[in-house]
N, C-alpha and C positions, 0 to 999 in steps of 0.2 A: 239181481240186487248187488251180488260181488262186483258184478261186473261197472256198477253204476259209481258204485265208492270207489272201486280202484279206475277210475276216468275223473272222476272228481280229484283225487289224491293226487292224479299227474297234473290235473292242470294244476290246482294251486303250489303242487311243489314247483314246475316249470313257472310259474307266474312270480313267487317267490323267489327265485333263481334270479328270474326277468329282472325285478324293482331293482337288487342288490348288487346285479351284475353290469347291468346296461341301465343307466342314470339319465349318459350324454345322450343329446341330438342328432350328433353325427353318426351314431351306430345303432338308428331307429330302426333302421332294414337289416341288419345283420339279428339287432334282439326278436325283430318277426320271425325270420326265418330259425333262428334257433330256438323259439318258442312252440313254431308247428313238428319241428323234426320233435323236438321234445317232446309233447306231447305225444304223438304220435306212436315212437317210440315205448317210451313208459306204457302206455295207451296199450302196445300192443303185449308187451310184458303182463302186464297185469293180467291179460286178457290170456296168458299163458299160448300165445302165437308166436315166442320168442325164436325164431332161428336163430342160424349164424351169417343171415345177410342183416337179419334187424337186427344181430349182436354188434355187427360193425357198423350198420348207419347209428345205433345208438351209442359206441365210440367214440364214433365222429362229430356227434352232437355235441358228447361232454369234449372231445379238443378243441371245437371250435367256442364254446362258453370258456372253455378257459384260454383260452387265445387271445379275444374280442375284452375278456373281462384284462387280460393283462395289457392291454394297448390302451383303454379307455382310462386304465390306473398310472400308465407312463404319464398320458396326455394330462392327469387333474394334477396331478406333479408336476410337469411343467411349466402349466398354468400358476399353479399357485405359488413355485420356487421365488419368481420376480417379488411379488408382493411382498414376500417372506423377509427378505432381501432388503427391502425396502423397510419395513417396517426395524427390521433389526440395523440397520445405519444410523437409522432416526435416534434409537434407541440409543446405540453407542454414542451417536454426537451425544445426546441429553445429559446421559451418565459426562461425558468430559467435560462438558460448561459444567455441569453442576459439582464436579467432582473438585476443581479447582480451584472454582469457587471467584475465578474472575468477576469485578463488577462490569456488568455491560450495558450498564441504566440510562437511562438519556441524558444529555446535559441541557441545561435551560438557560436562555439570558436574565437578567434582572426582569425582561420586564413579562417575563413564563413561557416565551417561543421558544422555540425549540432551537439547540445549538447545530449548524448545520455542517462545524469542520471537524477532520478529526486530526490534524497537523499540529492545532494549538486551540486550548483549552480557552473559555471568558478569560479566567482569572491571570492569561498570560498576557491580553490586549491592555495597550495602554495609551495615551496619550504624547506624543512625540513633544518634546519643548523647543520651538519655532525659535526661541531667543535666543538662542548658543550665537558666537561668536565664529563667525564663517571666513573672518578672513586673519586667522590664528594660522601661523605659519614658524616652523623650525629654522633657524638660520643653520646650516651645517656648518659647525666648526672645525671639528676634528676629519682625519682622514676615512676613518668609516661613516662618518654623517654623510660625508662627500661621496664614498661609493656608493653608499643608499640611494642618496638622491640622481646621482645622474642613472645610476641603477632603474629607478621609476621613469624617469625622463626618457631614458631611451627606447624603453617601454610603448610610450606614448605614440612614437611615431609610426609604427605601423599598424596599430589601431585605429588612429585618422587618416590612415592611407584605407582603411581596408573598411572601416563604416563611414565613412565620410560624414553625412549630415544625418543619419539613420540613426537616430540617439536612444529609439526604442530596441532596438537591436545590438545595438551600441551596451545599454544597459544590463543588456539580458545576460552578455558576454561577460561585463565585467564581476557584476554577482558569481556569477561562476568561477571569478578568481576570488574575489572578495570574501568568500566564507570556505576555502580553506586554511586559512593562516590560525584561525580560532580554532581550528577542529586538531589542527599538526600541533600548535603549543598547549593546549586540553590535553591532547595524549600525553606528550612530554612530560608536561610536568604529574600527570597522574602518573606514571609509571617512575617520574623522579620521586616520588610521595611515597609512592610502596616500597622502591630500593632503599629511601632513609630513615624510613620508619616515621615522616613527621609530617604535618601539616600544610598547605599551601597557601593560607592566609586568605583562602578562597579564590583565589586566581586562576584555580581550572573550572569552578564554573562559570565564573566572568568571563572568559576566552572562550568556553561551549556557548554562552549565554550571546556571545557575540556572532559566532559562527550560524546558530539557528538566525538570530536576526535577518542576516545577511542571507540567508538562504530563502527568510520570509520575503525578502524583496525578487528575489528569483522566482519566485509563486506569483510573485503579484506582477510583474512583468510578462510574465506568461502569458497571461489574462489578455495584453494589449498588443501583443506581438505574438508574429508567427514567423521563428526563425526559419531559413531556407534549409536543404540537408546537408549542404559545404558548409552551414555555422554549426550545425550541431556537429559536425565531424570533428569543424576545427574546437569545439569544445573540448570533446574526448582527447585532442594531441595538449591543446596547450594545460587541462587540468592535470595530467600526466607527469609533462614535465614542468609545470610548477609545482605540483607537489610534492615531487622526490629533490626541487631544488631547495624550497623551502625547508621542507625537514631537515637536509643537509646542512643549510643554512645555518637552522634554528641549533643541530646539534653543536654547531661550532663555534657561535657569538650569539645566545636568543639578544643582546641588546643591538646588532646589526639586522637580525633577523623583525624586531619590534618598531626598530625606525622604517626599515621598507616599509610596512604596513603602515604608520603613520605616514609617510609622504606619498604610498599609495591612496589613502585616506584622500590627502589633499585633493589628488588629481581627481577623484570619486566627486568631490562636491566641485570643483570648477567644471566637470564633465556635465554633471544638474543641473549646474550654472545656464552652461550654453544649452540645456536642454528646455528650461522655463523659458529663455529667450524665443526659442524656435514655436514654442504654444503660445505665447503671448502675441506674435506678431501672425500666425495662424498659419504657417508652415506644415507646421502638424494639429492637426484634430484636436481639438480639447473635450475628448470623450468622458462619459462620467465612469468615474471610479468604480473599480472592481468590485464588486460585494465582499470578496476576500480582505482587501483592502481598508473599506471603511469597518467592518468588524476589528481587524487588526489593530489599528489605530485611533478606533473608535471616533472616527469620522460623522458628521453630518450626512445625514441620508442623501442630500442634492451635492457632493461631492461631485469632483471630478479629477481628470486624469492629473490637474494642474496639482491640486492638492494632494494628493499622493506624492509627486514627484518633490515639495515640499517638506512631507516629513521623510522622504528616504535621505534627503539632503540632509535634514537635522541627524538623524542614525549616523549616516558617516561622520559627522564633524566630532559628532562621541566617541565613535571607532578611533577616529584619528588624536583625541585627544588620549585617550585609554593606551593606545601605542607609546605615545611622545613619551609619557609620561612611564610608561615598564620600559622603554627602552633608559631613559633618566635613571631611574631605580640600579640598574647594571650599571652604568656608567660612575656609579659615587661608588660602586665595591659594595653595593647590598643584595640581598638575593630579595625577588617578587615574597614573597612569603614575610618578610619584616615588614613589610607596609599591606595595610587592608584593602582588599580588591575593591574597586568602584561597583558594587554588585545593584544592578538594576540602575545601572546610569546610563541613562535613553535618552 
């Protein structure tokens, strides 16, 4: 009867052992065989047949249980570290969006679709006015009017040496000169604003306001062209050294530095000029408008390339007006800031 309880008492202690020690799949044969020495073992203890050889296969039993049971606890640990891992990233991102409290909510057009850019908002798209006056032109009178312009002029000639009739490319290049000037007098005068303690009369954001413009035409050009890797290079040289000339520039006469960009202007809309001529006579593709593009401008859905190229012409002829006119302002002995920036003049 002793004999029967203590074989009972070893299996279910061994069997107990089994459930809590050996879980996994992988160590199904290991928890058998440490289940019969087990038993067996105990089995024969109880049974008061203990030597010193069943003292040590019963040893052996309890270092292999706890060997098996410490290998199967490394492996659920490593299994479950990743997830762990994972779920606490999660967690951290949630905690920083929400801790910040950024809005990150969808933006909708007027008519409930969904806003699909993040470069510029609905309420920054507008309307270009097709009526400006395109062939408004600076006579250079004085001797910096004159380096200005032949300044641009000279400009000219190795750009028509180097895109020839490629006005899609041609474009792509000049945006990339065209919105830095807005971004270098932005600076300037922001950092003239905080050294004087006074106002700008809003002429650094009309100069940034100008600068994005002009970079939105860089986007949208994109769209239509695929420059080669000798343009994008020659980008990186000549935005280099026009930037650090203009700044220079700018630090030293901004009303020398404001007429370049206005007769640059010029040359921007007779560049569109011969560019509309080249679509109209079918030289080049009269592809339909970028989706960037007629959003931008809020375009007609059956747009096309013609019509983009249309309001990018209106944009400069305001660049260029905007220019004449801060370069004028310096030239009477006034500072930008006495007179009100043209803010939102497109």
């Amino acid at each position: 009867m002793m004999r029967q309880g203590g074989s009972r008492l070893a299996g279910s202690t061994a069997a107990v052992l089994g459930a809590r020690l050996f879980s996994h799949s992988a160590t199904a044969g290991a928890t058998a065989r440490g289940l019969a020495n087990g038993k067996s073992v105990l089995a024969g203890i109880m049974n008061g047949n203990a030597t010193s050889g069943s003292g040590k296969g019963w040893i052996a039993g309890v270092r292999n249980f706890s060997a098996v049971a410490q290998q199967q606890q490394q492996q659920v640990v490593e299994n479950v570290k990743p997830s762990v891992t994972v779920a606490e990233n999660a967690k951290e991102k949630k905690e920083i969006v929400s801790y910040w409290g950024v809005p990150s909510g969808k933006v909708v057009k007027k008519d409930g679709t969904e806003w699909r850019w993040t470069c510029f908002r609905p309420w920054e798209a507008y309307q270009a006015d097709l009526s400006i006056d395109l062939n408004k032109h600076h006579v250079p009178a004085t001797f910096m009017d004159k380096l200005a312009y032949w300044t641009v002029k000279s400009l000219r000639w190795p750009t028509d040496l180097f895109f020839q009739r490629r006005y899609g490319c041609r474009a792509m290049m000049l945006e990339t000169v065209a919105a830095v000037p807005g971004m270098v007098g932005g600076l300037l005068l922001h950092c003239k604003s905080l050294r004087r303690f006074e106002h700008s009369g809003g002429w650094i954001k009309a100069l940034l306001e100008e600068a994005e413009n002009e970079r939105m035409h860089l986007m949208t050009f994109m769209e239509v062209s695929n420059p080669r890797w000798y343009e994008r290079a020659l980008v990186f040289t000549v935005q280099g050294i026009f930037f650090n000339a203009y700044f220079l520039g700018y630090m030293i006469s901004p009303k020398f530095a404001h007429r370049v960009v206005g007769y640059l202007e010029e040359e921007a809309i007779h560049s569109y000029t011969e560019f509309l001529k080249e679509l109209d006579k079918g030289t080049i593709e009269n592809v339909p408008a970028p989706a960037i593009a007629i959003d931008y401008w809020q375009l007609p859905q059956n747009s096309t390339l013609r019509d983009v190229v249309m309001v990018v012409r209106a944009d400069e002829a305001h660049h260029r007006d905007v220019n004449h006119f801060a370069s004028d302002i310096h030239y009477q002995g006034r500072e930008l800031r006495e007179s009100p920036a043209p803010l939102g003049y497109h």
